[in-house]
C-alpha positions as CSV (number, residue, x, y, z in Angstrom):
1,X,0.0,0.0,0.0
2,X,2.5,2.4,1.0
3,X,4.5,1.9,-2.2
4,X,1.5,2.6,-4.5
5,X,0.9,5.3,-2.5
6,X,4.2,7.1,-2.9
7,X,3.6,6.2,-6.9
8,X,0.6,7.8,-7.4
9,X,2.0,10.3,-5.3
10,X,5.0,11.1,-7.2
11,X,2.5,10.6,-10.5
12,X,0.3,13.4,-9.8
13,X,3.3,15.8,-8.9
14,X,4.5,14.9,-12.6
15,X,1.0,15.7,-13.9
16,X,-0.7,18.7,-11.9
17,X,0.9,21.8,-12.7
18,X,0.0,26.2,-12.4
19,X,-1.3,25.7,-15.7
20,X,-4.4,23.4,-15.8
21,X,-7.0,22.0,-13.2
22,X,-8.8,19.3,-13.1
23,X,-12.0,17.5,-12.0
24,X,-11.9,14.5,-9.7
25,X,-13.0,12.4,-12.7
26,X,-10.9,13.7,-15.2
27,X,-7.9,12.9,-12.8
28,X,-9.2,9.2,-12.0
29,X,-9.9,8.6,-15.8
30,X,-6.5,9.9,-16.8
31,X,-5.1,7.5,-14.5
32,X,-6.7,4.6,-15.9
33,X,-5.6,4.9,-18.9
34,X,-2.2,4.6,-20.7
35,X,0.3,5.5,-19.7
36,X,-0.4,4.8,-16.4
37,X,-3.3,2.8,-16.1
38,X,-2.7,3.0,-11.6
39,X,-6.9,2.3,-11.8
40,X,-8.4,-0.5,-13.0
41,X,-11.4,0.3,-15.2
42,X,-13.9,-1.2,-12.9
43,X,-12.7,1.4,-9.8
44,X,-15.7,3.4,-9.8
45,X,-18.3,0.8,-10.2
46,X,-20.0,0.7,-7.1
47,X,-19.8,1.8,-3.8
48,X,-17.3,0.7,-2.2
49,X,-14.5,0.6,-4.9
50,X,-15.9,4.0,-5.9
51,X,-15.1,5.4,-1.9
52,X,-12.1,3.9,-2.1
53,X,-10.4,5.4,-5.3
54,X,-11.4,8.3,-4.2
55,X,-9.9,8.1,-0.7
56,X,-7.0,7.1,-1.8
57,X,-6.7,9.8,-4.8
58,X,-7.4,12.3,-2.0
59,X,-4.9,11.2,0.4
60,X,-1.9,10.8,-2.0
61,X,-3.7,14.6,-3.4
62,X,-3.5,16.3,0.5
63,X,0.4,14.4,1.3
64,X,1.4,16.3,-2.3
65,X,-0.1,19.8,-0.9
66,X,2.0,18.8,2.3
67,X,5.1,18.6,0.8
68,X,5.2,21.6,-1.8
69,X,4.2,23.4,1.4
70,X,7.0,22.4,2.3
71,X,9.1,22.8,-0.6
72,X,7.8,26.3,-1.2
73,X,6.6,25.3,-4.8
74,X,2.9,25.6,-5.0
75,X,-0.7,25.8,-3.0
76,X,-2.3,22.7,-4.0
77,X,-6.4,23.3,-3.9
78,X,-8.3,20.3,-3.2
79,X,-11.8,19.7,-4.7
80,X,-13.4,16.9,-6.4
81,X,-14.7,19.7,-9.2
82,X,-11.6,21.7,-8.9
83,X,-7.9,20.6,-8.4
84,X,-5.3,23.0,-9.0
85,X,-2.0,24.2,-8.2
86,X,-0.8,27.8,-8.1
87,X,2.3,29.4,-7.3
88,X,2.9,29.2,-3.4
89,X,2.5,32.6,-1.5
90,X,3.4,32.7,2.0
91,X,0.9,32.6,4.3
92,X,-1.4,30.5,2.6
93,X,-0.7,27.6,4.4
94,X,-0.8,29.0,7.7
95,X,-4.2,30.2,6.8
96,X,-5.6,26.6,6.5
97,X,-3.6,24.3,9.2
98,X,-7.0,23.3,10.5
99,X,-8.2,21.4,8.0
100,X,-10.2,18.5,8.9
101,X,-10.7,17.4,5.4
102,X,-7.0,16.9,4.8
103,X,-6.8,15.1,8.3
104,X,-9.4,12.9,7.4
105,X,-7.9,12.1,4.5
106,X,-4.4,11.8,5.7
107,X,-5.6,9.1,8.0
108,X,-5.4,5.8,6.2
109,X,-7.1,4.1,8.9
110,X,-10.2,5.4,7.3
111,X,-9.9,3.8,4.1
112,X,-9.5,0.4,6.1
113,X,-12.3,0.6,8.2
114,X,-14.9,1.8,6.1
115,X,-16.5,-1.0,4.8
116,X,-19.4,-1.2,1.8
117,X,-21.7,-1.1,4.9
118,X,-20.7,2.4,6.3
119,X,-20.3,3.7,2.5
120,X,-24.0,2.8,1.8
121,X,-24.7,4.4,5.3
122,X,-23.4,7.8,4.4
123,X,-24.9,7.5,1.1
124,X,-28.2,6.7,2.5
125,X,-27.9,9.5,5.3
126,X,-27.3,11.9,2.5
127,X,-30.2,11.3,0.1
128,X,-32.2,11.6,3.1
129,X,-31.1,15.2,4.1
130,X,-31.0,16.2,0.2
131,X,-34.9,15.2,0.7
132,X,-35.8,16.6,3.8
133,X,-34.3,20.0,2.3
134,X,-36.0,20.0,-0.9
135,X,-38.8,17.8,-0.7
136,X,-41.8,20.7,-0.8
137,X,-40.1,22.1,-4.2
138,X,-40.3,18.9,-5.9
139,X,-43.5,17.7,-4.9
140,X,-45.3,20.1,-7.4
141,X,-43.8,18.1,-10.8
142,X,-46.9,15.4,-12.4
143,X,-45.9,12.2,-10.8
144,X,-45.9,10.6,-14.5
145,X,-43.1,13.2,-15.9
146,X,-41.2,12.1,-12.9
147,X,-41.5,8.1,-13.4
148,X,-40.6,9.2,-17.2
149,X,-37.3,11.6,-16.1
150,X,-36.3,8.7,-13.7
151,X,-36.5,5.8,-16.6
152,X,-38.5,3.4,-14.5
153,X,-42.1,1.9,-14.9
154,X,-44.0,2.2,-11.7
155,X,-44.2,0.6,-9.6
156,X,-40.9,0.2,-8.1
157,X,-39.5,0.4,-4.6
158,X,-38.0,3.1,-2.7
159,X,-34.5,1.3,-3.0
160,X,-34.7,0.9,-7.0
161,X,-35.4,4.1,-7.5
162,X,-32.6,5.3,-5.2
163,X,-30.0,3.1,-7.0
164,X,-31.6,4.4,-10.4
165,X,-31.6,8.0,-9.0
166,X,-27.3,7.1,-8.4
167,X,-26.7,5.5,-12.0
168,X,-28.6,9.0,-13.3
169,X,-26.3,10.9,-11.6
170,X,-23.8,9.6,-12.6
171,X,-24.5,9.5,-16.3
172,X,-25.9,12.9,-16.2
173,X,-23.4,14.9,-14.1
174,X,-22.2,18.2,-15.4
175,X,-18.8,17.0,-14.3
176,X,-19.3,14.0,-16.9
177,X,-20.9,16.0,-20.1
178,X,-24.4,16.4,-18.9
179,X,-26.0,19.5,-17.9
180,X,-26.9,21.3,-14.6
181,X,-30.6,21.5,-16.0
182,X,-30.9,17.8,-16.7
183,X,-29.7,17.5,-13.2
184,X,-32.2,19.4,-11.7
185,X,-34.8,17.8,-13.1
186,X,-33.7,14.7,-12.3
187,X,-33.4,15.5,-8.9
188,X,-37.0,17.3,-9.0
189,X,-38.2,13.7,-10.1
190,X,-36.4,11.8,-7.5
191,X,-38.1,13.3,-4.9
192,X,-41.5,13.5,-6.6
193,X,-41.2,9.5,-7.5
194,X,-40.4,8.6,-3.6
195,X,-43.0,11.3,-2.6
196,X,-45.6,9.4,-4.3
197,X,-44.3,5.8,-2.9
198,X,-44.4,6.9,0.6
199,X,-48.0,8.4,-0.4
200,X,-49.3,4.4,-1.8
């Protein structure tokens, strides 16, 4: 682990530089391909694997920013719709020593505890409070344009449609070629379709 850590490590210091950023999944696909190929093509395919490429991406990502603190050489920002490096001022870091994100990440006794269990958990506890904060907007869309935005037949249970809601998003994400307004809608539907479930 440690070794493949210090390689995709010393990989992305080859690769990020002041003049581009990058998404989280333009990095991860980059790295699956030639000539790297550090991720195998299946990483992202479900939970678990999914949680853990991007752990680990993130923890070799915040021990990079550590060491060209260090160095003096750049301010690495870390977000899974922007990464970027820019030139290194001083003071930045000290600006941003409490960070719990990076020591969440920096702690790899995260990655080996988590298991597909606590990853559905979070993703479950999620959805919830993206529904309990929206849920009175997207109760006014006809429940038959929602069953047709969320590409299911009713009926169909409130976990289908939550693993159909994930496979949307991901095929539809701005971050991946869709559109912010397809998203929308498709998380207008979501939330109408389980409204009308719960409602049966």
């Amino acid at each position: 682990m440690n070794e493949d850590i210090e390689i995709l490590t010393q990989i992305l210091a080859e690769n990020l530089d002041a003049q581009h950023h990058w998404t989280e999944h333009e990095l991860i696909a980059s790295l699956q391909g030639p000539p790297y190929e550090f991720f195998d093509k299946e990483a992202l395919r479900d939970p678990l694997t999914l949680f853990q490429t991007h752990f680990l991406l993130f923890h070799c990502l915040y021990k990079l920013r550590e060491r060209w603190r260090e160095e003096k050489k750049y301010e690495l920002f870390i977000h899974t719709l922007n990464i970027e490096c820019q030139p290194w001022q001083r003071g930045v870091s000290a600006l941003t020593e409490k960070d719990a994100l990076a020591e969440y990440y920096l702690d790899l006794n995260q990655l080996g505890s988590t298991s597909g269990a606590d990853v559905e958990s979070m993703l479950d506890d999620f959805w919830r409070r993206m529904g309990h904060s929206s849920s009175r907007v997207e109760t006014s869309m006809p429940v038959n344009d929602a069953w047709q935005i969320m590409e299911v037949e009713p009926p169909a249970s409130q976990t289908f449609i939550k693993k159909q809601y994930r496979k949307l998003v991901h095929k539809y994400h701005p971050d991946k070629g869709g559109s912010v307004a397809k998203m929308q809608k498709i998380q207008k539907a979501y939330h109408r379709v389980i409204e009308a479930i719960k409602e049966e």
